[in-house]
C-alpha positions, 0 to 999 in steps of 0.5 A, a space after each residue: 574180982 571174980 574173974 580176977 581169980 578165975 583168970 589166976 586159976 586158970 593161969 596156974 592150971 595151964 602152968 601146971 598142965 605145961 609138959 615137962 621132964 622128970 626132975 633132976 634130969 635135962 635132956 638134949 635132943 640133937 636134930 639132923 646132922 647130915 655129914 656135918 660132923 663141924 657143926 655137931 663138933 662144935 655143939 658137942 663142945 657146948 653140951 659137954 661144958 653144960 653138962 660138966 656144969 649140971 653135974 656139978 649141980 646133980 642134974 643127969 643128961 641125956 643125949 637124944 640123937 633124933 637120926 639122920 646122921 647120914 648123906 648130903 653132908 661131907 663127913 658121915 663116916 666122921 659123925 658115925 664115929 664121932 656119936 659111936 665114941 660120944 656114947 662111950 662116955 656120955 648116955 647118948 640115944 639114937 633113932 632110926 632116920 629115914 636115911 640110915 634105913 636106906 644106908 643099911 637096906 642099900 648093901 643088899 638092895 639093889 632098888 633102895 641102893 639107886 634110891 640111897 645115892 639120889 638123895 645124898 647116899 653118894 656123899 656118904 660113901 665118899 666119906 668112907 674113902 670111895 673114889 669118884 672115879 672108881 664110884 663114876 664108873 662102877 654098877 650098883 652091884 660093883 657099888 655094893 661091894 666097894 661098901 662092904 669093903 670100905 664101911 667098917 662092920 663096926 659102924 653096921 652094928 652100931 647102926 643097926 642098934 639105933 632105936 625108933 622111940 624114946 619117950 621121957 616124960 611128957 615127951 615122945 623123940 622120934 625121926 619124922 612123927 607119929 600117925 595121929 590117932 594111932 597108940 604109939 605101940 602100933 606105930 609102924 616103923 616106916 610111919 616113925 622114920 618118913 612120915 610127914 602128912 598128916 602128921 604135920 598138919 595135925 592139930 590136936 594133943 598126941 598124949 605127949 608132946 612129938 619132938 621130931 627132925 626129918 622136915 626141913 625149917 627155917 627155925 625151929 617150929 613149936 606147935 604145941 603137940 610137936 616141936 620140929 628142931 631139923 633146920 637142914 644142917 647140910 643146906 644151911 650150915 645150922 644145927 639145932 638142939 632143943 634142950 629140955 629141964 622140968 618146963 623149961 625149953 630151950 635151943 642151942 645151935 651150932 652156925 656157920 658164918 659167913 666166914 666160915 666159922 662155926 659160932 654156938 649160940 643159946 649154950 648157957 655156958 661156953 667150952 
């Protein structure tokens, strides 16, 4: 009987331990989207009809873009544009990702520019009307200038404005991870948008729970201290949100068919 209510003690107390966000709120924290703009289309459609649905039920939602919206994918110009417009009308936040620093650092250098177009940077100016003609043919200084005629100042600006952090209760949202050990106030911005050991391999508590993008898995992967949603949308055709409300988690994820077509799965409701 004794330990009956011991194990009854302790159970409560690892419930109540569970990290959780504020009440009243749900929050939505969108992996790497990489050019997809279908698959973030077709997410976007389900969250609007959740939220429509939480509104209803005084519930505030909150986006949380955790970067990568750029390269490898057909259609970054698309989904820059497409989240620049989301956050008009819905409180949408974005990080830094490892990419969107290259794509700012490469219209002025020359070394990040030749890094940029080897890891999908060529795809991204493809989709800001660059011809691969004239791409094929052009130096990177001649690739310099093309981008600054073809990407609008406008998606520049809005870049630029992304953030490195956001913690909501009792979870911290960031592109890559975190240096274990290191107060979040003296992480380096690099460490934030690239690291991946020994962030990943690290198994103790980090204070609040990490949710990140960046490394690639076949599913989403809960460790306990870290929760890793990027399910390589531009390889895969996947796209996952973790959707968060008090203790309760769960994913929704936009998927290519075979077919071709794009099927949400996990959405409470449907648009």
């Amino acid at each position: 009987m004794i330990e009956y209510f011991k194990s009854k003690l302790t159970s409560s107390k690892a419930k109540e331990d569970q990290p959780k966000v504020p009440k009243g709120q749900r929050v939505y924290a969108i992996g790497d989207v990489h050019g997809r703009l279908d698959l973030l289309e077709a997410l976007a459609r389900d969250i609007e009809a959740e939220i429509a649905e939480g509104e209803a039920e005084s519930v505030e939602s909150l986006i949380i873009m955790l970067g990568d919206l750029v390269d490898r994918g057909p259609d970054s110009a698309g989904v820059v544009d497409f989240v620049k417009k989301w956050r008009k009308r819905r409180d949408v936040r974005i990080l830094w990702g490892n990419h969107e620093e290259m794509f700012v650092k490469a219209f002025e250098d020359e070394d990040v520019l030749r890094h940029f177009l080897r890891h999908g940077g060529r795809e991204t100016l493809m989709s800001y009307g660059m011809e691969r003609k004239a791409f094929s043919k052009s130096s990177l200084e001649e690739i310099q200038a093309l981008m600054e005629a073809m990407v609008p100042a406008k998606h520049r600006k809005f870049i630029s404005n992304f953030e490195d952090m956001v913690l909501v209760g009792d979870y911290l949202f960031v592109h890559a991870g975190i240096k274990p050990g290191v107060p979040l106030e003296e992480q380096k911005k690099r460490t934030l948008r690239w690291i991946r050991e020994p962030f990943l391999s690290h198994k103790d508590p980090h204070g609040p729970v990490v949710v990140h993008g960046h490394t690639i898995t076949d599913e989403p992967v809960n460790a306990g201290n870290r929760i890793g949603i990027d399910t390589g949308a531009y390889a895969t055709g996947r796209l996952t949100a973790l959707v968060l409300e008090g203790k309760k988690r769960r994913y929704i994820a936009a998927r290519e068919t075979k077919k071709g077509n794009i099927k949400v799965e996990g959405a409470r409701v449907s648009a």
